[in-house]
Phi, psi and omega in degrees: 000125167295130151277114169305117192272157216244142170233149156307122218269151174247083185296134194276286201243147164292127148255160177315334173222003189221167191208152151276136172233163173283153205264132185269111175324297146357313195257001184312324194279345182276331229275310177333306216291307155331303199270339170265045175277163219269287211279321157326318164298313170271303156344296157285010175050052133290158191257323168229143168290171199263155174284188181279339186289315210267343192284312168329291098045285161302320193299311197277335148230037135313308203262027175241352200241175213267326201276346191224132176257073163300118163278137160251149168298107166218180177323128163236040160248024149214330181098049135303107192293154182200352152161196183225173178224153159191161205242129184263086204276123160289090155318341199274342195243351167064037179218173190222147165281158202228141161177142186219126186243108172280177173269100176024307198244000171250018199265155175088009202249007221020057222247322156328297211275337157295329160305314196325286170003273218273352155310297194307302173314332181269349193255337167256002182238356173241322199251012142058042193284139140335291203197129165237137153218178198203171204228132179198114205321148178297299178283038182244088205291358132309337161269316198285297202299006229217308205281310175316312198297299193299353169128016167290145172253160155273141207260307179221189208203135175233093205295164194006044170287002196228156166258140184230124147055016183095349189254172185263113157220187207287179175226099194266159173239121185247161174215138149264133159246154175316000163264338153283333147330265161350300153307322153250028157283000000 
């Protein structure tokens, strides 16, 4: 019988407390766990978590194709996974969907507006991305405020496009380009 080897994250890009790492077959079942916590779920204005089949699944043919990157987050003075970020590239227009799950027990520490960050810097200084944008329910003002800190604008407003907590709300559409980087050194 074989023991499943465990590998150590790999760091891509650095930050003052967090690094991108490459994402681990190893950690799948924490990243499942992230997306189906309660509050992750009402975060993506889902109605159900997704299941252990199909995320298996997603993941496993997420990581074959060209267009799309899962990171995982983790610390970076020890390598403590604490979520993830990824980016979904429309290669015919050279821009990405945006997205991010911290981990439960890691949330309230502003560990978000720092992934975005060093996301964004890797989608314009290494993948030579256009443009990333991402969609995120209004009242989830911890996210909005997080996605703002790291260089996002509101790009539109999608009225009552979304469910929050059973009510109807707005839907913001934020976009970053490489000059709103730029505009905050």
């Amino acid at each position: 019988m074989t023991t499943p080897r465990t590998t150590a994250p790999v760091p891509l890009r650095t930050g003052e407390r967090l690094a991108l790492a490459l994402a681990r077959e190893e950690m799948m079942q924490d990243y499942h766990r992230w997306e189906t916590d309660p509050a992750t779920v009402v975060g993506f204005g889902a109605r159900w978590p997704v299941s252990w089949e199909v995320f298996r699944a997603r993941f496993h043919s997420g990581h074959t194709t060209t267009h799309y990157q899962l990171f995982e987050v983790v610390t970076a003075d020890g390598g403590t996974p604490v979520g993830t970020t990824s980016l979904n590239v429309d290669q015919s227009v050279n821009t990405a969907e945006f997205t991010v799950v911290i981990a439960p027990e890691q949330r309230g520490r502003g560990y978000a507006a720092e992934a975005t960050a060093l996301t964004l810097d890797w989608a314009f200084t290494i993948a030579s991305l256009s443009a990333v944008w991402l969609e995120v329910l209004a009242p989830h003002t911890a996210a909005v405020h997080a996605y703002l800190k790291a260089g996002f604008r509101i790009a539109g407003r999608l009225r009552s496009a979304a469910l929050w907590h059973g009510k109807r709300v707005d839907k913001l559409l934020l976009d970053c380009v490489p000059d709103d980087l730029a505009e905050k050194r």
